[in-house]
C-alpha positions in Angstrom: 0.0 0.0 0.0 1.5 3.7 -1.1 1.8 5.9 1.8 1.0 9.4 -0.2 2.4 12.6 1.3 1.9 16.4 0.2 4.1 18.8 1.3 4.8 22.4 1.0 8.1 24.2 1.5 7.8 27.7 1.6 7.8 31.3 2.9 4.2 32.4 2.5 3.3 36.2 2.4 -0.7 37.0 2.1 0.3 40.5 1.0 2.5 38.8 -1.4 0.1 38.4 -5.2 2.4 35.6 -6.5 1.8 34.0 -3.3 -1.2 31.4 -2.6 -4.0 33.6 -0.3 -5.1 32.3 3.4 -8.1 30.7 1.6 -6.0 28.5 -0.9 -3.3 27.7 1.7 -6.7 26.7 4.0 -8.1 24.8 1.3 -5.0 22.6 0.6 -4.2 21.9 4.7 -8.0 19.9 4.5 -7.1 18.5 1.7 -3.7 16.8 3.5 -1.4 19.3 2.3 1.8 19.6 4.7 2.9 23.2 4.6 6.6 23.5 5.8 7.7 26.9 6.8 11.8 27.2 6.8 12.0 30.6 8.1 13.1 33.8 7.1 17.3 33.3 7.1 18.5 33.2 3.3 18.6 29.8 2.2 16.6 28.2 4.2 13.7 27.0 1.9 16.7 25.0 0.1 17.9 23.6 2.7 14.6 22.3 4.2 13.8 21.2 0.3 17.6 19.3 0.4 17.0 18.0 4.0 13.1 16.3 2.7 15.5 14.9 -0.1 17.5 13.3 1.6 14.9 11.5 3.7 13.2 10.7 1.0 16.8 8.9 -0.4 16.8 6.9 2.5 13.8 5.2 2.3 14.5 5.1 -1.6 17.7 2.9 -0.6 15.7 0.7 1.9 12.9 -0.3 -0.4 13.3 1.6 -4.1 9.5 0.4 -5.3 7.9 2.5 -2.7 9.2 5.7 -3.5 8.1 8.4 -6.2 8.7 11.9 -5.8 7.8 14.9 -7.5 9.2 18.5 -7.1 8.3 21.4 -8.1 10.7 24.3 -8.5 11.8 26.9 -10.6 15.4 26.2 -8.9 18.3 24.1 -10.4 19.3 23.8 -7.4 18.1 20.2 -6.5 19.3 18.6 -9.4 22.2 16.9 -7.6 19.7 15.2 -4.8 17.4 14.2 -7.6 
């Protein structure tokens, strides 16, 4: 059986318009949506992205047929942990 998990890491700014609104964010929390705040030091959203990744690779290591992941990021950045 697939264990299924959603998760979110990011700033978010309601004031922000390229950023979801309160009532999006909501929406997607009831729908199982993990939302992961790293914090405001520079960086930080990468390294909490790297830092899922490499949880992720352990379990891929254990038992490869139970993993599938699926980023989305307009940052090259993750291209070595993927």
């Amino acid at each position: 059986m697939w264990q299924v998990e959603y998760i979110c890491i990011a700033r978010f700014n309601p004031n922000n318009e390229h950023h979801p609104s309160n009532a999006v964010t909501e929406a997607l929390r009831t729908a199982g949506v993990l939302f992961v705040d790293p914090g405001t030091k520079k960086g930080a959203d990468d390294v909490a992205i790297k830092e899922m990744l490499r949880c992720v690779a352990d379990v891929f290591r254990s038992n490869p047929s139970d993993v599938c992941v699926v980023l989305v990021s307009n940052d090259k950045d993750f291209a070595p942990e993927v």
